[in-house]
C-alpha positions as CSV (number, residue, x, y, z in Angstrom):
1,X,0.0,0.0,0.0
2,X,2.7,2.7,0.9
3,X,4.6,1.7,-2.5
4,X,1.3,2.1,-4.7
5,X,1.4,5.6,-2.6
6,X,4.7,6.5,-3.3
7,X,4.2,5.2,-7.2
8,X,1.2,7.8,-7.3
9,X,3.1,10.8,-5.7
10,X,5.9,10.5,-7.5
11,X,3.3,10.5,-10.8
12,X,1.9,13.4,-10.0
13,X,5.0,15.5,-9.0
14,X,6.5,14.3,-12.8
15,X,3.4,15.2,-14.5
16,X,3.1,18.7,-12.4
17,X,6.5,19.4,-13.4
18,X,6.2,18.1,-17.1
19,X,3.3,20.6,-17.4
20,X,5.8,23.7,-16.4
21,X,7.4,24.3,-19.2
22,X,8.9,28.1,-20.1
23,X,6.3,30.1,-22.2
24,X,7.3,30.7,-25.5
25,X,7.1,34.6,-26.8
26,X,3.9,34.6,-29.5
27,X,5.0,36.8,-32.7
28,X,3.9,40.5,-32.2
29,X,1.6,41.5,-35.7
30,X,1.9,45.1,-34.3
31,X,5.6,45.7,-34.6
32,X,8.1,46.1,-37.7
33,X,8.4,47.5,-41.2
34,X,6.1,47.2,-43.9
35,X,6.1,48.3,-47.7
36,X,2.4,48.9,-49.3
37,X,2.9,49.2,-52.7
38,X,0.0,50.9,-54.5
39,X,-1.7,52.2,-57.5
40,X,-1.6,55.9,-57.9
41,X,-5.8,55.7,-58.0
42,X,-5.7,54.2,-54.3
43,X,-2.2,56.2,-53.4
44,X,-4.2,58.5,-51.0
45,X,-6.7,55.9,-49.3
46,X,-4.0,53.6,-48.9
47,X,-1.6,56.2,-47.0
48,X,-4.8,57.2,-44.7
49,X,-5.4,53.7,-43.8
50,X,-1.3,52.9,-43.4
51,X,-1.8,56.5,-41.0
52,X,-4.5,55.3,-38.9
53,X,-2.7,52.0,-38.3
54,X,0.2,53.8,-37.1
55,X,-1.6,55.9,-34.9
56,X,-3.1,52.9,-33.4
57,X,0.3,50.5,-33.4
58,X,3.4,53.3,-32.7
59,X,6.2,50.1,-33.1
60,X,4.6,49.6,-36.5
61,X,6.4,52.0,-39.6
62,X,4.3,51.3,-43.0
63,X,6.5,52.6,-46.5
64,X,3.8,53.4,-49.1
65,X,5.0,53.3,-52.8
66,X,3.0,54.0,-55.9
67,X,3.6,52.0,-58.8
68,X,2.3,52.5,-62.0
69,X,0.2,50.0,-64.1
70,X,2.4,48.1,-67.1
């Protein structure tokens, strides 16, 4: 009986520490640079909306290029 005790502490204690495990930093969408590029009919919404999401995300820096149809 005090062996099947020990069997089942000992169980417990390896599973407790087996579920302890160091968190792992999740990727931040918010932060970095980013390049838009754009046609020079959206140029202007596309730099208000790459404005507001700065505003709303400081870390974030969004390039917006125009680029002409071929």
């Amino acid at each position: 009986m005090k062996n099947s005790f020990k069997i089942a502490v000992v169980f417990v204690l390896g599973m407790m520490l087996a579920g302890c495990k160091k968190e792992e930093k999740s990727p931040s969408y918010h932060k970095g640079d980013l390049t838009i590029f754009t046609d020079e009919s959206f140029q202007s919404v596309t730099e208000a909306l790459a404005d507001g999401y700065m505003i709303n995300y400081p870390e974030t820096r969004i390039k917006v290029e125009t680029k002409k149809k071929t």
